[in-house]
N, C-alpha and C positions, 0 to 999 in steps of 0.2 A: 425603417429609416431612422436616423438619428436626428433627434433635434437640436436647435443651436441651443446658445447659451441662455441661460433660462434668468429672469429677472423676480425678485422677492415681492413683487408687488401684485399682478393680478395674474395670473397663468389658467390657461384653459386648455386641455387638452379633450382628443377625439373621446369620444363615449363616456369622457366625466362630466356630471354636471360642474359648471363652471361656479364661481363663489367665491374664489379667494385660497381655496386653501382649507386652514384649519384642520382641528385635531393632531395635529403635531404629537400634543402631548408635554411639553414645558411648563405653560401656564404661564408666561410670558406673553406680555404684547405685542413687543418689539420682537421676538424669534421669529424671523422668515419663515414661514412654509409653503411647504412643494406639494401638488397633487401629482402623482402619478399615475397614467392609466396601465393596466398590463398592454402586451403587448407594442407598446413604444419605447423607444431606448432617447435615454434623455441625461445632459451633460449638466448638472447642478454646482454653482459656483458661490461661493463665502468666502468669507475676509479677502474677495477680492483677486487672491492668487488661489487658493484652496479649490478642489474638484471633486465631483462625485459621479462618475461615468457608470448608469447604469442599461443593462442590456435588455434587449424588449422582452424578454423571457424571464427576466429579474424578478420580477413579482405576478403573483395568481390573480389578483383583484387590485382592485384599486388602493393607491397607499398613500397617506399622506408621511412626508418627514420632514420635521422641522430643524433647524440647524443654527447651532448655538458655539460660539465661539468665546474662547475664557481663559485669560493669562494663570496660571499655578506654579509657582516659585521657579518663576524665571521658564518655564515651557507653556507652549502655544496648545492646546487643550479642545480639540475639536467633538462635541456631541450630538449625533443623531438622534433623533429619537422616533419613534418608539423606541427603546434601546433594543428590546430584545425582538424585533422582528426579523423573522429570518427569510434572506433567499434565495430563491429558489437557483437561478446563476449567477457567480460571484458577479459584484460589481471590482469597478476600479476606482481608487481613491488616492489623490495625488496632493502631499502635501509639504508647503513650501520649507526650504530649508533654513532654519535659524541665521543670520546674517554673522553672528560669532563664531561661524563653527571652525572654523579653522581646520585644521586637517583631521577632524573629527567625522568616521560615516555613523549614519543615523540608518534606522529602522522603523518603519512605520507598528506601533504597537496599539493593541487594543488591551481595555482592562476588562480582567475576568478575574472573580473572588476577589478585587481590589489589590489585584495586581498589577503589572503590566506585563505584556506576553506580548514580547516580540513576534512581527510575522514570517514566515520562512519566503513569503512571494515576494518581501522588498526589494526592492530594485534600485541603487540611488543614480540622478542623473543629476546636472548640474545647477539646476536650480530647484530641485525638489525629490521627495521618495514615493516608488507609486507603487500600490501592493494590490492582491486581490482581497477583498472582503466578502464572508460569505453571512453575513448581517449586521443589522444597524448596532451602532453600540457606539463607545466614547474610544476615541483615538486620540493618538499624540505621537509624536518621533521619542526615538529615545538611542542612546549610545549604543553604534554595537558592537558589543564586546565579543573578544576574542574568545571561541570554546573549549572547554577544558579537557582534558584526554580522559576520559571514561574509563579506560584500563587499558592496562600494558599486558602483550599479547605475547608469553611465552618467550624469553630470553631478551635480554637488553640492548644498547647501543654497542659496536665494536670502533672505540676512539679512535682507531688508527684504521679503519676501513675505505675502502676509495668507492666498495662498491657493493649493494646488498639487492640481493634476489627477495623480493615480496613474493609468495607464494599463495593460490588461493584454491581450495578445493572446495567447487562449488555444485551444489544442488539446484534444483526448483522440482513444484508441481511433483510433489510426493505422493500426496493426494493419499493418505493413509494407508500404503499400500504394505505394511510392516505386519509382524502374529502370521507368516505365511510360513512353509516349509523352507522358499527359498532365501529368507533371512536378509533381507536385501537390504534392511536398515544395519541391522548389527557388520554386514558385508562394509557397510558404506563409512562406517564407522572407523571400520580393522583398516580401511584404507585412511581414515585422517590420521588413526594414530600412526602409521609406518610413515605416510609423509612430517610430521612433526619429527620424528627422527631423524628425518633425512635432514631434514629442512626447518630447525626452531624457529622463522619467520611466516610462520603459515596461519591461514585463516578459514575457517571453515564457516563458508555462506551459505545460506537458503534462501531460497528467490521466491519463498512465498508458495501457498496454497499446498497446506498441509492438512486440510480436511478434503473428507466425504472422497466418494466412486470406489474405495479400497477397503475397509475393515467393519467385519459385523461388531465389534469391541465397539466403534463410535456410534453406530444407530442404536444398541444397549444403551450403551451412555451417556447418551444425548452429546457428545463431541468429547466426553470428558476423560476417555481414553487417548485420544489422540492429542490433547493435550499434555496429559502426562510425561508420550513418547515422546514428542515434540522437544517438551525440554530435558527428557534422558539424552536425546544423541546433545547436546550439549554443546552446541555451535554457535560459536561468535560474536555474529551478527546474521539478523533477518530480515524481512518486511513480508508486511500483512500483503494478501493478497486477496483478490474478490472472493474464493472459496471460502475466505477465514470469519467469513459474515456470518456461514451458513447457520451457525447455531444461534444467535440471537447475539445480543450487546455482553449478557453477565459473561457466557464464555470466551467471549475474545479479550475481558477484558482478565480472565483467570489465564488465557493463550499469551497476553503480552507482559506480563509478569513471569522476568524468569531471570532467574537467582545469575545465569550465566551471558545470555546473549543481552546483546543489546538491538532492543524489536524497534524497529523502522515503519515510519509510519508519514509520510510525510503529507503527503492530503488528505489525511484524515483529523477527526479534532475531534473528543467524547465534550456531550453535552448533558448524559443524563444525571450528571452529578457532579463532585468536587473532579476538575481536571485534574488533581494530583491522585487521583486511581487508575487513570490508563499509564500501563508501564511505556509504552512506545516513545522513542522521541522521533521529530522531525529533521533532526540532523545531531550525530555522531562521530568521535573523533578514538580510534585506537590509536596507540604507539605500537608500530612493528618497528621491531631494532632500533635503527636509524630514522625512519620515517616517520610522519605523522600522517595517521590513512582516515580521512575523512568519508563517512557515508549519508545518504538523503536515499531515499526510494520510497516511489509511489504505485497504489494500486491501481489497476485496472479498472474500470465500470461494471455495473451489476446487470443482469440478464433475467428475462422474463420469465413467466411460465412456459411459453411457448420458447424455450429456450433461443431468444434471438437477445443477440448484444443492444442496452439501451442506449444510442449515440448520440442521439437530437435532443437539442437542450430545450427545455429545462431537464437536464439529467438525474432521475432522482437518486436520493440517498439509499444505502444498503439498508439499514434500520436507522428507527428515529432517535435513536441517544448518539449516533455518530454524523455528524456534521463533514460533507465531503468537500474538495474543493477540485473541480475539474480544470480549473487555468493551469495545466501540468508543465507548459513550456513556461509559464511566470514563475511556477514554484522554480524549477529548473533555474530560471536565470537571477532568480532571487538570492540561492544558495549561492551562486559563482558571486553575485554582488557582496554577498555577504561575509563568506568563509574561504575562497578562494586563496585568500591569502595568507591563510593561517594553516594549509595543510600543507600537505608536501604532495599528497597524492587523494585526486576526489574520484570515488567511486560512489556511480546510480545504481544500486540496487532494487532491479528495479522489475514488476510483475505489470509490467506494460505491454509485452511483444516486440519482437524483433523491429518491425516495422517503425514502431511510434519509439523505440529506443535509439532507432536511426535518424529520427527527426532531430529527436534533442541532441544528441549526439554532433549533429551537423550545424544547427543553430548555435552551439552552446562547446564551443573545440579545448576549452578549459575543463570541460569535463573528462579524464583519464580515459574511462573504463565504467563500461555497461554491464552490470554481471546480471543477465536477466533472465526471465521465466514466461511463463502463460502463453506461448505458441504454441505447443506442441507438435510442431512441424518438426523434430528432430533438431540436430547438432548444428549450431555456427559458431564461426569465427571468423570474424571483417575487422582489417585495421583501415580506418576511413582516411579517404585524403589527407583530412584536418591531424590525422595521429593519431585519434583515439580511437579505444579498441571497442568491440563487441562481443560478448557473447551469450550464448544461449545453449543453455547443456540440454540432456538427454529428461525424459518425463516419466513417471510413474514406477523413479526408484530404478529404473533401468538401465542408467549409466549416470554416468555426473563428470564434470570437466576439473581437469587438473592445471590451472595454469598458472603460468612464472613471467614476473614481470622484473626484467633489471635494470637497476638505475643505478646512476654515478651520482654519489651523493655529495662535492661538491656542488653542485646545482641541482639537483635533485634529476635527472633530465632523463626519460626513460631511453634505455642502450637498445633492447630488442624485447620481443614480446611472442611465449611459445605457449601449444596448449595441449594436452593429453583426454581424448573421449574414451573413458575409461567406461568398459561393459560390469557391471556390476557382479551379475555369475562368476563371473570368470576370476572376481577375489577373491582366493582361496579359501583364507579363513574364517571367518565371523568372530567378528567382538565380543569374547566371551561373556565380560561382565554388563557391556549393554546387550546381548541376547536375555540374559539370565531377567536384567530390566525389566525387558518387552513384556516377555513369558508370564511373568508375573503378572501384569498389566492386562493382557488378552484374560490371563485365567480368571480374574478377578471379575473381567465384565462379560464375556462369552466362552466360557469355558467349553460349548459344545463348537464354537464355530469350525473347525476342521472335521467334525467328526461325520461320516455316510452319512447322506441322508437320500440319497438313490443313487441307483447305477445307471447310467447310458449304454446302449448297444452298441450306438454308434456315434457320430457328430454331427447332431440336430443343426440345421440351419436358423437364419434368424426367424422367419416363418413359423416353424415347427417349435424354435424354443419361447418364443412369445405367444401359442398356443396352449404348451403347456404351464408356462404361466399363470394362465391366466383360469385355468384349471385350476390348478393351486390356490388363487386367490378366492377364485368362487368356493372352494371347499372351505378352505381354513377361515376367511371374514363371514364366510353364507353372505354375500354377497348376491345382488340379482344380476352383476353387468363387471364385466372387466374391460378394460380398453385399451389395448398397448400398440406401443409403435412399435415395426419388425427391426425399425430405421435405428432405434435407441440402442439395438445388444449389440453391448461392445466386447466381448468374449465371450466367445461361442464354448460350450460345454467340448469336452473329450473326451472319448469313450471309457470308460470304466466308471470308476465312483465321484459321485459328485455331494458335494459336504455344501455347507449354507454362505459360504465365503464364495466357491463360485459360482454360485446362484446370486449373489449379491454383484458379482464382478462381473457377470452377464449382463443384469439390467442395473447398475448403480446408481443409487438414490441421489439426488442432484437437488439440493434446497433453493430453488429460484423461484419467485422471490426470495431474498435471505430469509430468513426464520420464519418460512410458512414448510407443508408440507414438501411441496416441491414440484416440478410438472411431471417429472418418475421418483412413486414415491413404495417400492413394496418394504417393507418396515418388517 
């Protein structure tokens, strides 16, 4: 339960000893301090309008913070301390709006490297800005300024135009499924480029989770093949996805460096070094033609050994140099507070699920358009009461969604909204120069992965192929004990030859926790 408003003077909570306080950390007499016990959620108040709404799952142990307030060249200067204590679920931090501000919005920022780094969960209302925080540190508001346009996406504005089709050809949940016969990335490609012909306003998305269940080239290379490919198809715009954890912090942060997209990341925050080494941002602004196309998208949560999704908070982080922030509908309504008005068009890019894209979606009817990923239930498309749209393409490289959105660009005001589930076989050709890419790529890290390496008679069931498995295991590790689930094989062998790709695409290796082995892990 929440407690009331808490007083700087003597506080006692359930299972703390009682004292005062202390340890703040200031050195300061006069800085108030707060005891907090874990599990209690408690609402802490300074200069009187200022708040610190923290959630009973906020902290592991007992915490003290002391709270220090301090005018700096004309801004209000708010510091927690310990600074760098982190927790466990976001708090909420509400703080009062400048009395000069005139038609000035503000954004609640914290300082890192002796910066200020605006938050993407600000929210302004009218007498104050309230963000989520995911640890103690020094705050203040600061202007928020309008975003700059990142890059201009394949042919210009048309002056004398009334009305321009945005086009977007979008992927998710590739899941490395590329270096196959069936060529399904260089396929998926040969179709951006014939859409850019057709249509110089196009954009080509990924909805995230481009690692692991698909390529012996990534378990070689520890993910570093599927980086590579990642930024040969050469698309857009992206966002991180839970898979993208799989290999540890150095690779995701080699994954969001890319010369061409711009990587979306928006609940996430690197803490294992200088913030200016994670490529991702938190919000993005292309120019198509006419338009200004704004994106935000956030990842999903991370999943256990026992592969169940972790939902009850305190929610942990994927690895410990990335800092997550789960208040997904605050980030949500933070960006509409924020940039809302500065695009012409906002799309969530977003590796949430249908479900939870439908929440924000609903909550949030400023938002366009969901271009999203991580169900894998197959193809949607829902234009919602409110107008905006939904969708969710096809998964593991096996289709991807073509859709066209038209607007009248005196008011920007979308006219009608259509979509194409385009089966990926069925594109003729393959891109020759990203095939040639790939091939390269695969040869370099597993050059044997297609080649025999048994025949089947017939088509082992899950049973029989987690038997033999497990056979395999015991020979090649000498191993004393194999232990597979029949439940885990996700593609069953076909009779004739069988190469080390679909022995991989049988059982695929799945890194959950992120960068441990995995709870299926044959390597």
């Amino acid at each position: 339960m929440r407690q009331g408003f808490l007083t700087p003077l003597f506080i006692c909570f359930s299972l703390v000893a009682c004292g005062g306080g202390g340890g703040g950390g200031s050195g300061r007499d006069d800085t108030p301090s707060y005891r907090i016990a874990p599990g209690e959620a408690s609402v802490l108040t300074f200069d009187d309008t200022a708040r610190l709404e923290l959630a009973s799952t906020s902290a592991a142990q007992a915490l003290s913070i002391s709270l220090e307030v301090s005018a700096a060249a004309e801004q209000t200067q708010y510091e927690l301390q310990p600074t760098e204590t982190q927790l466990l679920t976001p708090a909420r931090l509400f703080l009062p709006l400048p009395e000069n501000r005139q038609n000035q919005r503000y954004s609640v920022a914290r300082k890192v490297d002796g910066q200020w780094r605006p938050l993407l969960s600000s929210v302004q209302g009218e007498a104050g800005v309230t963000a989520s925080i995911t640890q103690v540190g020094e705050y203040r508001l600061v202007p928020t300024e309008a975003p700059e346009v990142a890059r201009v996406v394949n042919g210009n504005c048309e002056a004398q135009a009334e009305e321009q089709s945005l086009r977007f050809i979008h992927v998710a949940d590739l899941h490395a499924r590329y270096g196959g016969p069936e060529k399904l990335f260089s396929r998926i490609k040969a179709y951006h480029r014939q859409a850019l012909g057709e249509q110089p306003y196009t954009v080509f998305s990924n909805g995230g989770d481009d690692f692991e269940k698909g390529s012996v080239a990534e378990l070689l290379s520890a993910g570093a093949a599927t980086v590579e490919v990642t930024k040969a198809m050469a698309f857009d715009v992206r966002v991180i996805g839970n898979h993208d954890f799989a290999w540890g912090a150095d690779t995701l942060l080699d994954h969001a460096q890319d010369p061409i997209a711009q990587v979306i990341a928006s609940n996430s925050e690197y803490r294992g070094g200088s913030a200016e080494s994670f490529g991702a941002q938190g919000f993005a602004v292309l120019q198509v033609g006419c338009l200004k196309v704004g994106f935000f998208g956030m990842s999903s949560g991370p999943w256990n050994e026992l592969d169940e999704p972790l939902e009850t908070a305190p929610i942990p982080d994927f690895v410990p140099d990335f800092k997550m922030n789960w208040h997904l509908q605050h980030i949500a309504e933070g960006v509409v507070s924020q940039y809302r008005e500065h695009v012409d068009v906002l799309v969530m890019l977003s590796h949430l699920g249908a479900s939870a894209d439908r929440e924000i979606l609903l909550a949030n009817p400023e938002i366009d358009v969901a271009l999203g990923g991580h169900s894998h239930l197959g193809t949607e498309f829902e234009q919602l009461a409110s107008g905006n749209i939904l969708i969710q393409p096809d998964f593991f490289a096996d289709g991807l969604s073509d859709v066209t959105l038209r607007y009248r660009l005196s008011d920007k005001r979308l006219l009608d909204a259509s979509v194409d589930e385009i089966q990926v076989r069925d594109i003729a050709e393959p891109d020759a120069t990203t095939q040639q890419v790939i091939e390269g790529i695969v040869q370099k890290y597993s050059p044997d992965a297609h080649v025999e390496i048994a025949l089947a008679e017939d088509q082992p069931n899950a049973q029989q192929l987690t038997a033999l498995a497990a056979k395999a295991a015991l020979y090649h590790h000498g191993a004393d004990a194999a232990l597979l689930d029949p439940s885990q094989v996700i593609e069953r062998w076909l009779p004739g030859t069988v190469t080390a790709t679909e022995f991989h695409r049988a059982l695929p290796v799945e890194r959950q926790p992120a960068d441990t082995p995995g709870f299926k892990a044959f390597y």
